[in-house]
PADRENPA-251624 format. One record per residue (C-alpha): residue number from 0; x, y, z. Coordinates in nm, 2 decimals, padded with zeros to 4 digits. Layout:
PT   resi        X        Y        Z
PT    NUM        X        Y        Z
...
***
This chain:
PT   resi        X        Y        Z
PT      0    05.22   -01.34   -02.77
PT      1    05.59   -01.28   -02.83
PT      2    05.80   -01.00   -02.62
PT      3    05.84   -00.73   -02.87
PT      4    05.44   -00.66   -02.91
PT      5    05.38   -00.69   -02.54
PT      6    05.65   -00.42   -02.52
PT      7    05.51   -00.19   -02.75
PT      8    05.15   -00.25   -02.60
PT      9    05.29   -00.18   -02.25
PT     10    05.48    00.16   -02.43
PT     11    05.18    00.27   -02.60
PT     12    04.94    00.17   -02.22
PT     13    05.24    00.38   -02.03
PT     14    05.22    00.66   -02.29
PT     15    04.84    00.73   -02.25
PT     16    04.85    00.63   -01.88
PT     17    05.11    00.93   -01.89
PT     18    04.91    01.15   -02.06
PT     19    04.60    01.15   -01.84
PT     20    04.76    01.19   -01.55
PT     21    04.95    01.48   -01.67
PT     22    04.57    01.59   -01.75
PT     23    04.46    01.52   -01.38
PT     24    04.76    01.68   -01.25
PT     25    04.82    01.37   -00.98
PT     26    04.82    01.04   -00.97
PT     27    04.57    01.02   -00.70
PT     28    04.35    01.22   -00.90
PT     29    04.36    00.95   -01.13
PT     30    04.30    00.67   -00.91
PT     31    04.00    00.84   -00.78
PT     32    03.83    00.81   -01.09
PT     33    03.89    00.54   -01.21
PT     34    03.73    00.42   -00.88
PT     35    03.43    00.63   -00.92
PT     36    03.43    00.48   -01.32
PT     37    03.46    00.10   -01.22
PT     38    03.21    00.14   -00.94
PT     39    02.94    00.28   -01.17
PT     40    02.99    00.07   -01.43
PT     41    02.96   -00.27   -01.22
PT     42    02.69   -00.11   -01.03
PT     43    02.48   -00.10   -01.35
PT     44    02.52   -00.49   -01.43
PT     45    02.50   -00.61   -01.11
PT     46    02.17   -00.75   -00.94
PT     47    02.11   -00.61   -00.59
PT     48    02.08   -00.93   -00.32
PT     49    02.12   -00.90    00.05
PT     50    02.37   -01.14    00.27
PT     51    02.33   -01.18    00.63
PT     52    02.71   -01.19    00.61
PT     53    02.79   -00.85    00.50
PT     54    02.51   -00.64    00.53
PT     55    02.37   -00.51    00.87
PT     56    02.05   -00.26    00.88
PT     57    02.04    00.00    01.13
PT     58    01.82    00.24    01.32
PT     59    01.60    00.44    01.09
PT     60    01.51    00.80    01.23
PT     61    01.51    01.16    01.18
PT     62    01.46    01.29    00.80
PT     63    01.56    00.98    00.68
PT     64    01.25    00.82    00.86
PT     65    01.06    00.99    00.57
PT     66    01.19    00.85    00.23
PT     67    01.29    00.46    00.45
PT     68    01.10    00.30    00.16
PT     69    01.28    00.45   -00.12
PT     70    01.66    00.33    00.01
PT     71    01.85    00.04   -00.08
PT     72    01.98   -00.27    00.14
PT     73    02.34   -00.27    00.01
PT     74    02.42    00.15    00.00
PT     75    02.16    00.25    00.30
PT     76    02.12   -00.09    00.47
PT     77    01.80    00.02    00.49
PT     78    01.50   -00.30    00.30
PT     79    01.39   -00.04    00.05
PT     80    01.30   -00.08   -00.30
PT     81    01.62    00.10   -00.38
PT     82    01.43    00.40   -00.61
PT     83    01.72    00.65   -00.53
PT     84    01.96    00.40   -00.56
PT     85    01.85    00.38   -00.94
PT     86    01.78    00.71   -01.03
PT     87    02.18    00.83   -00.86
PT     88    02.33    00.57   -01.09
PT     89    02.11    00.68   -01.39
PT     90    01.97    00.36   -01.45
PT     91    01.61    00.44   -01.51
PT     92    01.62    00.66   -01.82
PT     93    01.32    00.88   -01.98
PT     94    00.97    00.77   -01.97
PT     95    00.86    00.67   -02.33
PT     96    00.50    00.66   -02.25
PT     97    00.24    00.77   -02.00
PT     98    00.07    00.54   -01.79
PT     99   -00.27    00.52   -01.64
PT    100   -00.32    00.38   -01.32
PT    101   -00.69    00.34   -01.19
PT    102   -00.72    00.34   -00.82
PT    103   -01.00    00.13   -00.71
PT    104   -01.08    00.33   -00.38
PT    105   -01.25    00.60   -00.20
PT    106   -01.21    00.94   -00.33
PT    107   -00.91    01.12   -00.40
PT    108   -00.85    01.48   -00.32
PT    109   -00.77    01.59   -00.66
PT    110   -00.67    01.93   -00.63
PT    111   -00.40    01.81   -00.37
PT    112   -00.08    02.03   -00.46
PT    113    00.12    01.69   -00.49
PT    114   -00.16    01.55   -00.70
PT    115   -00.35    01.75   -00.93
PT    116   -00.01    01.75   -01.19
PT    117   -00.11    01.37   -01.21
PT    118   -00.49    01.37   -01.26
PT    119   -00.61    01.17   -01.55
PT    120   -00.88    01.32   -01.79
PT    121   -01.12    01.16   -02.01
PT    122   -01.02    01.31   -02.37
PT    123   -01.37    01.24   -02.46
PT    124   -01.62    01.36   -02.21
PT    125   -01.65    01.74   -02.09
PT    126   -01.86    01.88   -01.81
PT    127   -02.19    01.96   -01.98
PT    128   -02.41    01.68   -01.83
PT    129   -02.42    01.48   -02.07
PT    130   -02.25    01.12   -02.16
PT    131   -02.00    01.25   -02.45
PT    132   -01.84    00.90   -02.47
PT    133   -02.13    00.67   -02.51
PT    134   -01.97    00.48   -02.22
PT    135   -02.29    00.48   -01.96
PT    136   -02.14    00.73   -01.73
PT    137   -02.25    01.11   -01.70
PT    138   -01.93    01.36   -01.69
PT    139   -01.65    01.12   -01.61
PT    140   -01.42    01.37   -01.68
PT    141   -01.16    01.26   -01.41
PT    142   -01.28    00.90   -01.34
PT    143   -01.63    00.75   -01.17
PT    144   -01.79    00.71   -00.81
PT    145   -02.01    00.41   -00.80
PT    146   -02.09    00.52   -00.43
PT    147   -02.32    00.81   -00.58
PT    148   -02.60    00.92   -00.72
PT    149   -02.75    01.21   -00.98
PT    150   -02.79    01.44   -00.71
PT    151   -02.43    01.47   -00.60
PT    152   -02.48    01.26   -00.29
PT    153   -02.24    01.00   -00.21
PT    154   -02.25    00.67    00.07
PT    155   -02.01    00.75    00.34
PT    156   -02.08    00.47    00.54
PT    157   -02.13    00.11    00.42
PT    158   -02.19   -00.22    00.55
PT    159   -01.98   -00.53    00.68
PT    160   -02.05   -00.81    00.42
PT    161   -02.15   -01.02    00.71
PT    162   -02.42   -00.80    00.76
PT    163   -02.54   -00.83    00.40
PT    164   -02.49   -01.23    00.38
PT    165   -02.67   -01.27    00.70
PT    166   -02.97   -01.05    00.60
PT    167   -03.00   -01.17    00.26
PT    168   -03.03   -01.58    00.38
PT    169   -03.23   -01.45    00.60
PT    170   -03.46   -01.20    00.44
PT    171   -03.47   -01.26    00.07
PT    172   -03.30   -01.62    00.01
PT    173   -03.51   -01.63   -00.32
PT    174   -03.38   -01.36   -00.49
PT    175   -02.96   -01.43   -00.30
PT    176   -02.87   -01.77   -00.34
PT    177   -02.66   -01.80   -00.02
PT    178   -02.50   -02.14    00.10
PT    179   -02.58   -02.23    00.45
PT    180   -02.17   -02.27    00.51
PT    181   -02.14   -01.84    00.37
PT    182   -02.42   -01.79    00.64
PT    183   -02.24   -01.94    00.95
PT    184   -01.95   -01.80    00.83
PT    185   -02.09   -01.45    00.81
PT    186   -02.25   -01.49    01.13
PT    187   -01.93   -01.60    01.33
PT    188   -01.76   -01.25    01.15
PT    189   -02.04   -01.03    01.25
PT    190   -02.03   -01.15    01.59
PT    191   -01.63   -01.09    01.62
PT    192   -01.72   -00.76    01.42
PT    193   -01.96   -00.64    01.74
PT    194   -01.72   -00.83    02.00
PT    195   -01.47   -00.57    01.86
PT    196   -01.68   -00.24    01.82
PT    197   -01.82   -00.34    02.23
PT    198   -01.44   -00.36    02.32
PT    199   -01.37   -00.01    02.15
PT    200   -01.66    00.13    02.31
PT    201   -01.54    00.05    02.65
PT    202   -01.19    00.12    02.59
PT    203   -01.32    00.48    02.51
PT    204   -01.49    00.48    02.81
PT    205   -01.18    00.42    03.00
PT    206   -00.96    00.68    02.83
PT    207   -01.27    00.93    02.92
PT    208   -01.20    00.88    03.26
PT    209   -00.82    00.79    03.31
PT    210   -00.67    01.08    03.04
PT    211   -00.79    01.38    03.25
PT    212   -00.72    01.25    03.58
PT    213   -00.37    01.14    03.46
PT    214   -00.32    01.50    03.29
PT    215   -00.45    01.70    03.60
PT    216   -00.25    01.48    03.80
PT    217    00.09    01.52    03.65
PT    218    00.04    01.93    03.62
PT    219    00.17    01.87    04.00
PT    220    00.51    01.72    03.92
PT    221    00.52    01.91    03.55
PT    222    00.29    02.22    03.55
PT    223    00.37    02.32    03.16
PT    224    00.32    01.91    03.08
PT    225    00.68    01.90    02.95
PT    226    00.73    01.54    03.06
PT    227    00.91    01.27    02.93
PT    228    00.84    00.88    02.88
PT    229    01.22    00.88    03.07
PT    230    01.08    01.11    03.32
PT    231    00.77    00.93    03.37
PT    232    00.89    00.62    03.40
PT    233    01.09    00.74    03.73
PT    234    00.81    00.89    03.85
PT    235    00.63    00.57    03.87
PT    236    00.89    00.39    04.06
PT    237    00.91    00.62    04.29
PT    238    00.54    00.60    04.41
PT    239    00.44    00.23    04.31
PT    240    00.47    00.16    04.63
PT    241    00.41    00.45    04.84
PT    242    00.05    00.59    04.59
PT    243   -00.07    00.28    04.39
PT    244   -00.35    00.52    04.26
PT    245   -00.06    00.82    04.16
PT    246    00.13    00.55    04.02
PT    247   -00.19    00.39    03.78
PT    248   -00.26    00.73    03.64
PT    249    00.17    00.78    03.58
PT    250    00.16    00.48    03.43
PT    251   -00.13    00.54    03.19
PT    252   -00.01    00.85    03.11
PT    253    00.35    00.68    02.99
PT    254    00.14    00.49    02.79
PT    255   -00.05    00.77    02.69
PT    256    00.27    00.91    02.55
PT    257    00.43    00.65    02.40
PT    258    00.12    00.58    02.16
PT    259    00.08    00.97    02.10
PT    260   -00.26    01.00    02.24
PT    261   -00.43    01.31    02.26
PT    262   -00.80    01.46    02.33
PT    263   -00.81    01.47    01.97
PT    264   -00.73    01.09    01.91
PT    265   -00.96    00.98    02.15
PT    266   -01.25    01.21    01.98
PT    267   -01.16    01.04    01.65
PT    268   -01.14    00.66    01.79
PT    269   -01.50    00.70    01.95
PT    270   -01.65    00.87    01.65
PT    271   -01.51    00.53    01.44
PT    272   -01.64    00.30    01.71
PT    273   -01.98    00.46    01.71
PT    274   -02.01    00.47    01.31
PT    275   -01.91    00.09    01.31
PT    276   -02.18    00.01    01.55
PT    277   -02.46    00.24    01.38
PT    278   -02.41    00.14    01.06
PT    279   -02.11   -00.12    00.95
PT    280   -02.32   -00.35    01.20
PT    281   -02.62   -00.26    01.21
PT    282   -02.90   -00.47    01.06
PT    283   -03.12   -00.20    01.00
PT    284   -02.87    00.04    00.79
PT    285   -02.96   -00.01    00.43
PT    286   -02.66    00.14    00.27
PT    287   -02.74    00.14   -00.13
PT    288   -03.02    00.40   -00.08
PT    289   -02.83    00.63   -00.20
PT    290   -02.76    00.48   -00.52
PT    291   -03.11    00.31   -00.56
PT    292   -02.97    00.06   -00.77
PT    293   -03.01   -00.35   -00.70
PT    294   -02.67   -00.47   -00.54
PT    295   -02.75   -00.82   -00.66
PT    296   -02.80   -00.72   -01.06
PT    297   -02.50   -00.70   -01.20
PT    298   -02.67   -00.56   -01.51
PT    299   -02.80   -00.30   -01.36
PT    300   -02.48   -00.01   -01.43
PT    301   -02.67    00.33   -01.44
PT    302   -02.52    00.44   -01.09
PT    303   -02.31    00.66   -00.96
PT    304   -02.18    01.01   -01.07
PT    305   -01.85    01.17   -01.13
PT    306   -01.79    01.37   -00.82
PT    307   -01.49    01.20   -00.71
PT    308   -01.34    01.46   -00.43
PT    309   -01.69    01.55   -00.26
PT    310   -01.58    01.43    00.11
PT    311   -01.23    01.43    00.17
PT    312   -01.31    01.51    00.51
PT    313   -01.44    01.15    00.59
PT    314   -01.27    00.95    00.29
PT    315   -00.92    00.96    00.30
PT    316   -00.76    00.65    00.17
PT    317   -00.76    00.68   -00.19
PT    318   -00.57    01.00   -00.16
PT    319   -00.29    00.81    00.09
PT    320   -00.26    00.59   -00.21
PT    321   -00.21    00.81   -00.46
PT    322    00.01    00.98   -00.30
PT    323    00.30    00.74   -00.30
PT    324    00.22    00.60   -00.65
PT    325    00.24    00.95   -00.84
PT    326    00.27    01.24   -00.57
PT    327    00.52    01.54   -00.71
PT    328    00.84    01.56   -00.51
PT    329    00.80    01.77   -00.19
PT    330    01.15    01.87   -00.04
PT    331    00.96    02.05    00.25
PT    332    00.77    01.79    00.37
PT    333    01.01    01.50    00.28
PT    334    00.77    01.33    00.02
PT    335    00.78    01.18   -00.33
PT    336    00.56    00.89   -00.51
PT    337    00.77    00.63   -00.71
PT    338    00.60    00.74   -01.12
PT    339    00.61    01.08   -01.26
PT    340    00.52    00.99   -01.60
PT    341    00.16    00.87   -01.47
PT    342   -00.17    00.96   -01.47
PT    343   -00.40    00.86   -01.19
PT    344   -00.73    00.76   -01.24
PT    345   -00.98    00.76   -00.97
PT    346   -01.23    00.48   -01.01
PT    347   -01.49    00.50   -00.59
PT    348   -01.58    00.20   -00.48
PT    349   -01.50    00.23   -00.09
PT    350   -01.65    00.38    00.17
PT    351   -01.64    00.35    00.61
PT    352   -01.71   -00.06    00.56
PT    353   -01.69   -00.32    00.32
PT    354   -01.71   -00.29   -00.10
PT    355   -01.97   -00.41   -00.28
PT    356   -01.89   -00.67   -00.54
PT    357   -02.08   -00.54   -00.79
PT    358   -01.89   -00.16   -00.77
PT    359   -01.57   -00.39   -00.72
PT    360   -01.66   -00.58   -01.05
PT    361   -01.80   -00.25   -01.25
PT    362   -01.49   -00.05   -01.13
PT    363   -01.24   -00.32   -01.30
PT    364   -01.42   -00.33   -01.60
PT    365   -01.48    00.06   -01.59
PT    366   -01.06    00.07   -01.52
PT    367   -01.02   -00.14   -01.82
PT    368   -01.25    00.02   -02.05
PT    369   -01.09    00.34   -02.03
PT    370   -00.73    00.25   -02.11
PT    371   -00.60    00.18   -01.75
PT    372   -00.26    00.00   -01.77
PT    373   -00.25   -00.09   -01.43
PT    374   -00.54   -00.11   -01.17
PT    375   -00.43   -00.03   -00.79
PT    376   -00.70   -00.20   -00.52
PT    377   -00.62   -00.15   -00.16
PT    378   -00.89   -00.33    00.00
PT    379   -01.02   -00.57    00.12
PT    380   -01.25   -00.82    00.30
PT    381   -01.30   -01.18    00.51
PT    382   -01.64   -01.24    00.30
PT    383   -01.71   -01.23   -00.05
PT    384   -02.10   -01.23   -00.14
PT    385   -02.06   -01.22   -00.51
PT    386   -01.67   -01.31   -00.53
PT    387   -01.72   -01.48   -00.90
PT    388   -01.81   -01.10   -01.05
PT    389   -01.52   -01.01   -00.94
PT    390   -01.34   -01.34   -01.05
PT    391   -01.44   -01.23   -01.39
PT    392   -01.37   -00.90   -01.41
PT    393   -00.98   -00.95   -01.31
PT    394   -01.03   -01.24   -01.58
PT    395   -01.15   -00.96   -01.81
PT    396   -00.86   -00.73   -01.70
PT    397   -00.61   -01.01   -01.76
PT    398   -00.72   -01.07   -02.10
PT    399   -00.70   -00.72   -02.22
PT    400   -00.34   -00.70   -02.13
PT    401   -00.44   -00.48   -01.76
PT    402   -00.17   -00.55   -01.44
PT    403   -00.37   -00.53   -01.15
PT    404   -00.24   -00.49   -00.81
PT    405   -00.38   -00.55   -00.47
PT    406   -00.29   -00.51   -00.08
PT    407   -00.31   -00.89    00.10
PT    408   -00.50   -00.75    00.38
PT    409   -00.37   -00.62    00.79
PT    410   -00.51   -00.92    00.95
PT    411   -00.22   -01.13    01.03
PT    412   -00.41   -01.40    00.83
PT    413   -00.21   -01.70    00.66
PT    414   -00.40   -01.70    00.34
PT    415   -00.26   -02.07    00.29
PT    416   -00.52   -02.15    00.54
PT    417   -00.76   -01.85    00.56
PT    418   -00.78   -01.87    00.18
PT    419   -01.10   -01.73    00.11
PT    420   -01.01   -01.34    00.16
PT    421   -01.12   -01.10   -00.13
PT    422   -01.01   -01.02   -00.37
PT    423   -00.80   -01.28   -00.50
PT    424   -00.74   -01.44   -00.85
PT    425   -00.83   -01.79   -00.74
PT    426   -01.07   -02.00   -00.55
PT    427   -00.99   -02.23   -00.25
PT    428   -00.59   -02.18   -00.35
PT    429   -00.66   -02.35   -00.69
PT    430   -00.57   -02.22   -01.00
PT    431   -00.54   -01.87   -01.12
PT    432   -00.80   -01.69   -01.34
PT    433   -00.54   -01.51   -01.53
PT    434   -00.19   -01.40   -01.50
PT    435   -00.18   -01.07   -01.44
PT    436   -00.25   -01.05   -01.03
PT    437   -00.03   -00.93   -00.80
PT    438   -00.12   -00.96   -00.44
PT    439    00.13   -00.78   -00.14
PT    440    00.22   -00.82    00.15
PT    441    00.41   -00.54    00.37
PT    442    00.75   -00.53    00.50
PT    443    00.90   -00.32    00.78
PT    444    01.27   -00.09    00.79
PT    445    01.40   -00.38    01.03
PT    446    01.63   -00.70    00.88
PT    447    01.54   -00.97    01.14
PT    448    01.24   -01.12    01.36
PT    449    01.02   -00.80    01.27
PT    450    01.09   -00.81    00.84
PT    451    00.71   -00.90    00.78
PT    452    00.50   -00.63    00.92
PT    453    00.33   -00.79    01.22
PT    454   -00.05   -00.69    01.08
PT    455    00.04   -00.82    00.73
PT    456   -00.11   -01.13    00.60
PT    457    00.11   -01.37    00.42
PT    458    00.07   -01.72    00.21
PT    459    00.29   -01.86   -00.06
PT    460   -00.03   -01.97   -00.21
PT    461   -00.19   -01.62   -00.25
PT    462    00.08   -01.37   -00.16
PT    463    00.29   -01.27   -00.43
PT    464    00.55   -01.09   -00.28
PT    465    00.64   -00.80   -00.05
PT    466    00.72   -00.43   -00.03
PT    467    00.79   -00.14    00.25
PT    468    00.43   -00.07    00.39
PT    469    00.48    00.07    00.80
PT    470    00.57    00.42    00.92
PT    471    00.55    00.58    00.58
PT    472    00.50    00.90    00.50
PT    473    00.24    01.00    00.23
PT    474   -00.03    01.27    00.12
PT    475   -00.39    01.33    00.33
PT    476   -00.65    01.53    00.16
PT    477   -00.65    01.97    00.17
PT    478   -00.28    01.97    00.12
PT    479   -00.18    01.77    00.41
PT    480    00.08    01.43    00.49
PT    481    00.05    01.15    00.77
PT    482    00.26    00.89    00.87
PT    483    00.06    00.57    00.83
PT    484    00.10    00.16    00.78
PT    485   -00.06   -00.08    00.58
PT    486   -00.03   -00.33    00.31
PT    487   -00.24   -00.04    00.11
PT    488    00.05    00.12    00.14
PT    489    00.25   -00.17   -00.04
PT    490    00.05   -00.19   -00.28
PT    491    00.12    00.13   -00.38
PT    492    00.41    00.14   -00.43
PT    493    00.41   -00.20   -00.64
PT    494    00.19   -00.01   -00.88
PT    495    00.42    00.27   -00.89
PT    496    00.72    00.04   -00.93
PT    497    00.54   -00.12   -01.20
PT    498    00.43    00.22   -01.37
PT    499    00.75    00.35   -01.38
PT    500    00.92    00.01   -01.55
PT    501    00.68   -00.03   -01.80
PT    502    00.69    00.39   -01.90
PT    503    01.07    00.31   -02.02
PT    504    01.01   -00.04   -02.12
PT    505    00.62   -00.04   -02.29
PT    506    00.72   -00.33   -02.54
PT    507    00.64   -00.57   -02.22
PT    508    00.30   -00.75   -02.16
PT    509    00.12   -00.69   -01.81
PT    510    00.22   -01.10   -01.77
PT    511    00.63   -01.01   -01.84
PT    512    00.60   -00.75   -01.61
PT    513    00.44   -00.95   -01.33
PT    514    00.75   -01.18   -01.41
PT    515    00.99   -00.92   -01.37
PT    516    00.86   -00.76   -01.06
PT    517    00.86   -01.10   -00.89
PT    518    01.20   -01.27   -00.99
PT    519    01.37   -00.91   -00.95
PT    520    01.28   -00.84   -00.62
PT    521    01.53   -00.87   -00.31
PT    522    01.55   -01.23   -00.09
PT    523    01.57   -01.19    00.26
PT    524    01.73   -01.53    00.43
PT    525    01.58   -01.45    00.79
PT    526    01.32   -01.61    01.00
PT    527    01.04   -01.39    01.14
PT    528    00.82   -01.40    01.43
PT    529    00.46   -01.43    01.38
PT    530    00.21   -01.43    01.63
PT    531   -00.08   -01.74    01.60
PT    532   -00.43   -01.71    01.67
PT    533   -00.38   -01.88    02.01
PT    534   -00.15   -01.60    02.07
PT    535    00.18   -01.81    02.09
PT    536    00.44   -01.73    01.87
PT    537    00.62   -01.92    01.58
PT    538    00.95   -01.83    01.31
PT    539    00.92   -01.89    00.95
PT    540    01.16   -01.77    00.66
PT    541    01.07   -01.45    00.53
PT    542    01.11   -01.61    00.16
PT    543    00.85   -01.87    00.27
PT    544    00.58   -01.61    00.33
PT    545    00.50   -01.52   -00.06
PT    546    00.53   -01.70   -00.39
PT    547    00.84   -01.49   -00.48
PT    548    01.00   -01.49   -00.14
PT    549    01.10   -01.10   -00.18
PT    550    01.08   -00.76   -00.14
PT    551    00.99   -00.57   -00.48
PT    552    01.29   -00.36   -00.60
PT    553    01.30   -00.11   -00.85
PT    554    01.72   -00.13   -00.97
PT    555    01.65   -00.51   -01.02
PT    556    01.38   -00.48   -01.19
PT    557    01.52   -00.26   -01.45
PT    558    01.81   -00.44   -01.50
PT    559    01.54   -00.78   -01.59
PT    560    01.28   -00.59   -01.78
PT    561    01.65   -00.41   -01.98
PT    562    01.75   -00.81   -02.04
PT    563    01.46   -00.89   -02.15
PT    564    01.36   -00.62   -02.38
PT    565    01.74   -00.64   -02.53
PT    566    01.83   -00.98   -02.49
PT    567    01.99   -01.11   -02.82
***
């Protein structure tokens, strides 16, 4: 380039370089937005990826305690899936169609004020008692429960598995072909099962007799019960030595405290203890009465009824899902689910205890029948009775184009060893029946040691990647919120990540979205500690504890599913 056209270039850059700033009045004005202009723009190109070297998380409290899970690594330095990251920079766009998600779980409250807007309806079936669709199931308006019957009563307890493997080798091995390796299998499970249910009955017992004392005690020291954990703590070293008895109640009461229990938890914990023991573990309980269908016919599909919100006031989950898939934005209560343009479909297959297969297989194929895009399951269990209806059914789902999604589990299990917890796509870690799975694990709001929840199971076999699941704020039924943890909870908000991709992007298959979720997701090069069965400790690499290695993240994943819609 010779001198006289890089002159004129540099008069003509200087002239309009002139001219807007005599538009912005200064110079700094100027500089300002071309900042704001150049940040946005590389924003919107680049991946977001997390290095130890540069970014540092902090201390998540106060409001910000709420929406933790929606907030980005780089901006927030908080392990979110960086949802308000994307919508701020405008990346996410309109919705150009509505999608279904089925939630495989108990019933939904779904006239919840955050929820009802996102209730999906049958277009063909009206209330009228009849079966308008042809489809085997009376008045599905909004969805099925396969935990009911004609006369509007519904199972609010069920059984462990182990119960039902023991009692079928046992009782009817004709009819149940059960392997003698399932049986002692089922057998060890149901005797941890009561181990655990005795332990919780005694604890209660304790907490019967401590909390008062410890309460009527302290109203000497604090007589409005205004204490501190601080304060507390004091107290007991002042009397450790002088009151060993004040000081065991001060202590319990610290305790007490610190875990926020109250008359009313303990009332609750003993009421779960003693519906374990009376019916998840009791030999006797027949729970399919209600239906009065044959668990063990998969056939057999005239069950059930369509009352999908009948008691909310003993089956909560399903609502806590929905709630952060789809729940309407609640500035009051500091709440929002990750897809607006969905519908939620409630498909009831869970009750107090473990799922049937046969409602788990029915439910998926229900789901799939009736246009679901993506099927949400947050269950699930150490023993499969059936597993191979099941096996078929995500088969079925995976061949119709259906992404389903589904919580690893709050055992602390390595599925690369304990790899025969349901449901899963594969059997004994071999191949997968299809490719449309997704099974996650949960993540905490801490970088470091305590990344990996410590309840969440894990496996780079099985697991296929992570996502915020502890202290997370979502909806309970009547129009009420709770704070709560589990990989239920991640789950969730994979299928609302994935909802709200594929409503901007539908040209993708359930497969390229599976892709996209994985490879998108955020890498976390830390080591985290995980406690072993022996109780010893050990460190492994976060990105060692799933087949993707990261946490899912909604700005990456519309930049990939954007590439790969548009790519040349």
């Amino acid at each position: 380039m010779n001198r006289t056209t890089s002159f004129s270039y540099g008069q003509i850059y200087r002239e309009k370089i002139f001219s807007i700033v005599k538009k912005l009045k200064s110079v700094i004005a100027l500089g300002v937005f071309l900042f704001v202009v150049l940040k946005t723009a590389v924003a919107q190109v680049t991946p977001i990826s997390w290095e130890a070297s540069y970014s540092k998380t902090k201390m998540v409290s106060g409001e910000e305690k709420n929406l933790w899970h929606l907030k980005d690594i780089l901006t927030d330095t908080i392990p979110g899936i960086s949802l308000l990251r994307a919508e701020e920079e405008g990346l996410i766009g309109d919705s150009k169609r509505e999608i279904v998600i089925a939630v495989l779980d108990t019933e939904m409250d779904i006239e919840h004020k955050n929820l009802a807007q996102h209730l999906w309806k049958n277009p063909k079936e009206i209330k009228n008692g009849k079966d308008d669709d042809g489809n085997g199931y009376v008045d599905d308006v909004n969805g099925w429960n396969f935990l009911g019957n004609t006369f509007g009563e519904n199972v609010i307890f069920s059984s462990d598995e182990s119960v039902r493997i023991i009692r079928g080798y046992e009782k009817d091995s004709a009819r149940i072909k059960i392997t003698l390796d399932a049986y002692e299998k089922a057998k060890k499970e149901y005797q941890k099962g009561l181990e655990q249910v005795d332990g919780n009955m005694e604890y209660v017992a304790f907490l019967r007799n401590t909390f008062p004392k410890s309460k009527d005690t302290l109203k000497t020291f604090f007589p409005k019960e205004d204490y501190t954990i601080t304060q507390l703590d004091s107290l007991y070293s002042r009397y450790k030595e002088k009151d060993k008895e004040l000081a065991r109640l001060i202590y319990y009461m610290a305790d007490y405290l610190k875990y926020e229990l109250s008359e009313e938890w303990i009332d609750t914990f003993e009421s779960e203890a003693r519906n374990k023991r009376d019916h998840m573990y009791n030999m006797d309980y027949d729970d399919r009465s209600v239906q009065g269908d044959d668990p063990y016919n998969l056939e057999q599909k005239a069950y059930g009824n369509g009352i999908i919100n009948g008691n909310l006031d003993k089956l909560y989950h399903g609502t806590e899902v929905a709630g952060l898939i789809a729940s309407k934005p609640d500035t009051v209560n500091k709440i929002r689910g990750i897809c607006d343009s969905c519908k939620l479909m409630p498909v009831c297959i869970s009750a107090n205890g473990s799922e049937h297969d046969k409602d788990i297989a029915l439910g998926i194929r229900y789901a799939v029948d009736n246009n679901a895009d993506i099927i949400n399951m947050s269950f699930g269990k150490a023993l499969s009775l059936n597993s191979v209806w099941v096996l078929d059914a995500l088969k079925y789902a995976s061949d119709k184009g259906v992404l389903v999604i589904s919580s690893a589990g709050n055992s602390n299990y390595n599925l690369n060893e304990v790899n025969d917890y349901y449901p899963n796509d594969n059997l004994d870690n071999g191949p997968e029946f299809g490719n449309t799975f997704i099974l996650v694990g949960s993540n905490s709001n801490k970088v470091g040691e305590n990344l990996r929840s410590r309840f969440s199971n894990y496996g780079n076999y099985d697991v296929d990647l992570f996502a915020p699941g502890e202290e997370i704020i979502t909806t309970m039924p009547f129009d009420t919120f709770k704070l709560d943890s589990g990989t239920s909870l991640s789950s969730a908000l994979v299928s609302g990540t994935a909802a709200l991709v594929w409503s901007r992007f539908p040209e993708l298959h359930a497969s390229e979205l599976k892709e996209i979720l994985l490879n998108s997701g955020v890498a976390y090069d830390v080591k985290v500690k995980i406690r072993l069965p022996n109780k010893a400790y050990q460190w492994k690499a976060f990105d060692t504890l799933s087949k993707s290695g990261k946490i899912v993240n909604v700005y990456n994943a519309f930049l990939m599913a954007d590439q790969m819609v548009n790519k040349p």
